[in-house]
C-alpha positions in Angstrom: 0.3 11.1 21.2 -3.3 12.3 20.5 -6.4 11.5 18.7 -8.5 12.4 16.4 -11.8 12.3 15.6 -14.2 11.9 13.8 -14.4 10.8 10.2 -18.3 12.9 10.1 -16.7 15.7 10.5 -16.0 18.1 8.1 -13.0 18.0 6.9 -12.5 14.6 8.5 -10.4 14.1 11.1 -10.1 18.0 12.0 -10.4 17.9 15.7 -9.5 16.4 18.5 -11.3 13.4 20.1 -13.2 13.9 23.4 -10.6 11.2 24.6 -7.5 12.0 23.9 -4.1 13.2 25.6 -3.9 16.5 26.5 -1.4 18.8 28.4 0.4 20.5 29.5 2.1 18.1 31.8 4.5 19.4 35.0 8.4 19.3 34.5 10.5 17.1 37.4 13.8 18.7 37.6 15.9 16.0 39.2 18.8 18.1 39.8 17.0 20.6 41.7 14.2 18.5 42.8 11.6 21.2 41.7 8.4 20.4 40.2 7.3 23.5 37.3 3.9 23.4 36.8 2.0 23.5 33.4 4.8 24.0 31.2 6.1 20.4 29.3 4.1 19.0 26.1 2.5 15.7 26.7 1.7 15.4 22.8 3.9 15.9 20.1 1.4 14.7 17.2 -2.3 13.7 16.0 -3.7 10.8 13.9 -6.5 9.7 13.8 -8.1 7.8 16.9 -12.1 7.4 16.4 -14.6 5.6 13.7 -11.4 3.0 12.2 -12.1 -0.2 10.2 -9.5 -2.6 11.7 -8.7 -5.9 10.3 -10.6 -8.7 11.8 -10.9 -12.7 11.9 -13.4 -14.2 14.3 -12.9 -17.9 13.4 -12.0 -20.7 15.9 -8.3 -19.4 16.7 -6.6 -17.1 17.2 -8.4 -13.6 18.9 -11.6 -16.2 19.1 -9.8 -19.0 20.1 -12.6 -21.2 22.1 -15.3 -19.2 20.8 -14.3 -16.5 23.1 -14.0 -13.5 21.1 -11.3 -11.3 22.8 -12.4 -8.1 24.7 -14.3 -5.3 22.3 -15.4 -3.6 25.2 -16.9 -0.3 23.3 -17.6 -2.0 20.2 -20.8 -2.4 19.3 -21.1 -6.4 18.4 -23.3 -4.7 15.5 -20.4 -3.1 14.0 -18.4 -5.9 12.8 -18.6 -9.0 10.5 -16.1 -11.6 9.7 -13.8 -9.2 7.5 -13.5 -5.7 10.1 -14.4 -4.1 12.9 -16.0 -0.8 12.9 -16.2 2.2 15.0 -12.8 1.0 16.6 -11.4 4.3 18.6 -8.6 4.6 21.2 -5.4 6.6 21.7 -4.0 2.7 21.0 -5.1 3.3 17.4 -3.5 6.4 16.4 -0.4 6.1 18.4 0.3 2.5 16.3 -0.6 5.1 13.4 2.0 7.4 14.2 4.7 4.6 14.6 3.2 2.9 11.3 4.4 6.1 9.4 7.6 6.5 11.5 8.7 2.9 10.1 8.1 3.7 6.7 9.9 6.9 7.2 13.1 4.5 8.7 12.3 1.8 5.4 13.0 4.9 3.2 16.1 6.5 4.9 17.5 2.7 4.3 16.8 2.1 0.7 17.2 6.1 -0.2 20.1 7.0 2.1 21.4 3.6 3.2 20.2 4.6 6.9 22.9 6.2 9.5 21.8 9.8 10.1 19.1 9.8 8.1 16.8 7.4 10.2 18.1 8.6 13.7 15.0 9.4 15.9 15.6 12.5 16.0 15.7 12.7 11.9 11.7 10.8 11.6 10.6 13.0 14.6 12.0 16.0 13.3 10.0 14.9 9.6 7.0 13.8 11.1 6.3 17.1 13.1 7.8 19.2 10.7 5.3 18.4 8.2 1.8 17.5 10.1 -0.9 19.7 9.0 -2.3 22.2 11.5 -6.0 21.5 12.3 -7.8 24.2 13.4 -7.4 25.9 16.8 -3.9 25.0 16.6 -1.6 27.3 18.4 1.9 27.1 20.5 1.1 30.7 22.1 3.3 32.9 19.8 3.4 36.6 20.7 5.0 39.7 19.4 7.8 40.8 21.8 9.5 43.8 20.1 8.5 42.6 16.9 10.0 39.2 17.2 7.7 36.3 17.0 8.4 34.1 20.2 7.5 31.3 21.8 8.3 29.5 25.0 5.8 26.6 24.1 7.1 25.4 20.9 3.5 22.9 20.6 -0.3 22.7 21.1 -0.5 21.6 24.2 -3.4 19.7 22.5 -2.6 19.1 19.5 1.2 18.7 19.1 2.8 20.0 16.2 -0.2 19.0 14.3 -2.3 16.2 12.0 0.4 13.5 10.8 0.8 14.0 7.1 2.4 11.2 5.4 2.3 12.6 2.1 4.2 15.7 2.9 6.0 14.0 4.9 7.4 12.0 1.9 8.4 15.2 0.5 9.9 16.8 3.7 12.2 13.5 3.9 13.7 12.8 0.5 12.8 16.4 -1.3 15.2 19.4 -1.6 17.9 18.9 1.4 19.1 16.0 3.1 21.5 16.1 5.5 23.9 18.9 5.2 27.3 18.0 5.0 29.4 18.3 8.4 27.3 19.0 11.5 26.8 22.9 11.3 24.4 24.1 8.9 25.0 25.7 5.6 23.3 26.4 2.6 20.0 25.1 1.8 16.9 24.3 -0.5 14.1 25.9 1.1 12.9 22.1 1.8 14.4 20.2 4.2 16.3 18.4 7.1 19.8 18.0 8.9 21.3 16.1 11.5 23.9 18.7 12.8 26.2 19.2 16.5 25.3 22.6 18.5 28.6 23.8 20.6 28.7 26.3 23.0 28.7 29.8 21.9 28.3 29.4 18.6 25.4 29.0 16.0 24.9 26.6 13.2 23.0 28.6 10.7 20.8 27.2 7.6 20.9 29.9 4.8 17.6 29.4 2.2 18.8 29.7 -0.9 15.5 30.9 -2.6 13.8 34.2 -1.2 10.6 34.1 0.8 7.9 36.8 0.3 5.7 38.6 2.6 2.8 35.9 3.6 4.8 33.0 2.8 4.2 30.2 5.8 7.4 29.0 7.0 7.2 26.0 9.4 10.7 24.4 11.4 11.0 21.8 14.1 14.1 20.8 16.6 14.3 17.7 18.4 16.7 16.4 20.6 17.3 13.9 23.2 16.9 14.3 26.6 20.6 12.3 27.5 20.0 9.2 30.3 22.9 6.4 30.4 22.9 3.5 32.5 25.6 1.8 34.4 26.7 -1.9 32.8 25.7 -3.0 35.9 22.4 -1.5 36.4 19.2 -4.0 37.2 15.9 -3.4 37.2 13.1 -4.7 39.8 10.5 -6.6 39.9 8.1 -3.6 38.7 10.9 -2.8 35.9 12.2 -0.2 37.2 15.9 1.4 37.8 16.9 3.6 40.6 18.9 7.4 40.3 22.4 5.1 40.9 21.7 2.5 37.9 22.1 5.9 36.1 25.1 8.2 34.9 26.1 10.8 32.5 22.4 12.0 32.5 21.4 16.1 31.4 18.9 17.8 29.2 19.8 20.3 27.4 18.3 23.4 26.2 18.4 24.3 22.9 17.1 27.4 20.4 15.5 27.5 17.6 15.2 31.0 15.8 14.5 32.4 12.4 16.5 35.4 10.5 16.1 38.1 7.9 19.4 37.9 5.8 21.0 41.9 5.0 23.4 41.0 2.1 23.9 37.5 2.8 24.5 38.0 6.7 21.4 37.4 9.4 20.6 40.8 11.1 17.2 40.7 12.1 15.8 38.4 14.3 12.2 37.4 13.5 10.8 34.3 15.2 12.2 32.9 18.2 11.2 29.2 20.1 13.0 28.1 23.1 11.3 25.5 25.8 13.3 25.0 28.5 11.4 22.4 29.8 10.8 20.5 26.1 12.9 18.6 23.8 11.2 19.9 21.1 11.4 23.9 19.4 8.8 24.5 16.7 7.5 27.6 14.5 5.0 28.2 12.6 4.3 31.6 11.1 3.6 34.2 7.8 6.6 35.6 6.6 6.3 39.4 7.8 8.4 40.4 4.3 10.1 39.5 1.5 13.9 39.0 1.7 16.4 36.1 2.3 16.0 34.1 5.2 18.0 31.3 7.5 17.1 29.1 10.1 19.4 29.3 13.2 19.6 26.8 15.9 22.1 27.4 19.0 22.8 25.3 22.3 21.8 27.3 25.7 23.2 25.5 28.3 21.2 22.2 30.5 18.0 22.9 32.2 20.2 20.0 34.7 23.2 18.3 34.7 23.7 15.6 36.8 27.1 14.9 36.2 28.7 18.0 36.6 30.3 17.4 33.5 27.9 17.3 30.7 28.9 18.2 27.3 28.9 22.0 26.5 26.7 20.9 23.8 24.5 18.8 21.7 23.4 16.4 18.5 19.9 17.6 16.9 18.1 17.3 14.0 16.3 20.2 12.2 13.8 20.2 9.8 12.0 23.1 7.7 9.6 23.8 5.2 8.8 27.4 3.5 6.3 27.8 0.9 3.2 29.9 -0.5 0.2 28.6 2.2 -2.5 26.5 -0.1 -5.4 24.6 2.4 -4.9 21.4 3.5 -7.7 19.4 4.8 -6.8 16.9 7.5 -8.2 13.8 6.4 -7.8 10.2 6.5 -7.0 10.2 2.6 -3.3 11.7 3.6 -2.5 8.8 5.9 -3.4 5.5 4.1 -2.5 6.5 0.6 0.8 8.0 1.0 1.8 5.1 3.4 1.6 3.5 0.8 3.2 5.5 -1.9 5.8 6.2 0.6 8.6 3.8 -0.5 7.1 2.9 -3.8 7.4 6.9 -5.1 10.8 7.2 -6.4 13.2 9.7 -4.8 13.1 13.6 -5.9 15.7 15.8 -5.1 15.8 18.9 -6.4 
């Protein structure tokens, strides 16, 4: 998770704070027992982390129970009264943020969808990323390779997939399509997300019904789980943790996630490409290069490790997408307190 900061910037919120997390991180294959250097996200999204007005009660219980107000260590004593704190900042605050917005995201998929598919992880993460605004500097290091748009990154190593953004969030989750039926793909509104099954040599494709044009921005995100089971019997220790034989069944996969010019009705030309072998995350970001039809593609590659010996020649994912004409968007603190609010109370378009 990563921070942002600060609310005197301009626009608010559009940077990252001098604190936060940052990668890349190395990549452990267990299988192997190889270490891969530099090449695994350690954030997948911001919010914001610096100048927050929290909550506060300084009375005779509770946090000042004794007369012992608890720890503000960083806070200056000046900043708060007996209704907030001020200047509050901390990885610890926009992480909360984050999970905040994933529950109402969950709260939703119940009352709209009745829950199942719709609030797997996999669903809200694929939402949430698929939708944060990009604040500038962003960039997951796409390059033209034969005139294909690729990346091996998939996120900012800073910045994730960007700025969490309730508000289109909303609309990413219950707008245009959601869930596809059966686990393949199929056709859909240029809006969306599905929970869907990738086999082995084959590829679940997501055909937009409405054409794109040349500078249109079209933004998807695939998320998957990294698979780790553990034995009935397994028992942690004292420090909480389980060894390699409390575990079984466990492999990560590697997935693809690529998007396709349409020549009467059939993908043809490959135009943007992510694939992280070392992530459980594929994301794109980019300007349509022309107008045309367009589909979204996503494909099982095989495990980075397996080690079973046995893993399934495939896997569960959710995708999510968004294409439209590219208006600015400031990154502000507006976009995460009102729409967290308007989040369950907004009724349900589908279009």
């Amino acid at each position: 998770m990563g921070a942002l900061g600060t609310d005197h910037s301009n626009p608010i919120y559009g940077g990252l704070a001098d604190f936060s997390n940052a990668g890349p991180n190395d990549f452990y294959n267990p299988q192997t027992h190889q270490t891969i250097t530099g090449v695994r996200a350690a954030v997948s999204i911001c919010a914001p982390g610096t100048d927050l007005i929290l909550a506060a009660y300084v009375g005779s219980t509770g946090a000042n129970s004794g007369g012992n107000l608890f720890d503000l260590t960083g806070i200056d004593p000046s900043l708060y009264n007996q209704l907030y704190f001020t200047g509050a900042g901390g990885t610890s605050f926009s992480s909360p943020v984050v999970a905040g917005g994933a529950a109402l995201v969950v709260d939703a998929g119940y009352a709209n969808f009745g829950g199942g598919k719709a609030v797997d992880g996999r669903v809200v993460k694929a939402v949430l990323l698929n939708s944060a605004n990009k604040p500038a500097g962003w960039t997951n290091n796409t390059v033209n390779v034969g005139g294909v748009l690729k990346t091996t990154q998939g996120l900012d190593w800073n910045f994730g997939a960007g700025a969490l953004n309730l508000d289109k969030g909303y609309d990413q989750y219950l707008s245009g399509t959601t869930d596809v039926p059966g686990l393949t793909g199929g056709t859909v509104h240029n809006l969306g997300w599905d929970y869907g099954h990738a086999s082995l040599g084959l590829s679940n494709d997501y055909f937009l019904e409405n054409s794109l044009h040349q500078g249109d921005t079209l933004t998807a995100t695939l998320t998957w789980f990294v698979n780790v089971f553990f034995n009935s019997s397994a028992t942690a220790d004292a420090n909480d943790n389980f060894s390699d034989s409390d575990l079984h069944n466990t492999y990560f996969d590697q997935m693809d996630l690529q998007v396709w010019l349409l020549n009467g009705g059939v993908p043809t030309t490959l135009i943007a490409d992510s694939t992280s072998p070392y992530n459980n995350v594929d994301h794109l970001f980019f300007s349509i290069p022309q107008d045309g039809m367009y589909a979204v593609r996503v494909s099982w590659l095989g495990d980075t490790y397996d080690l079973t010996g046995s893993a399934p020649q495939g896997n569960d994912y959710a995708v999510a997408w968004s294409a439209a004409t590219p208006v600015p968007e400031p990154t502000t603190l507006v976009m995460i307190l009102s729409p967290t609010m308007a989040l369950l109370l907004r009724r349900s378009r589908k279009n």
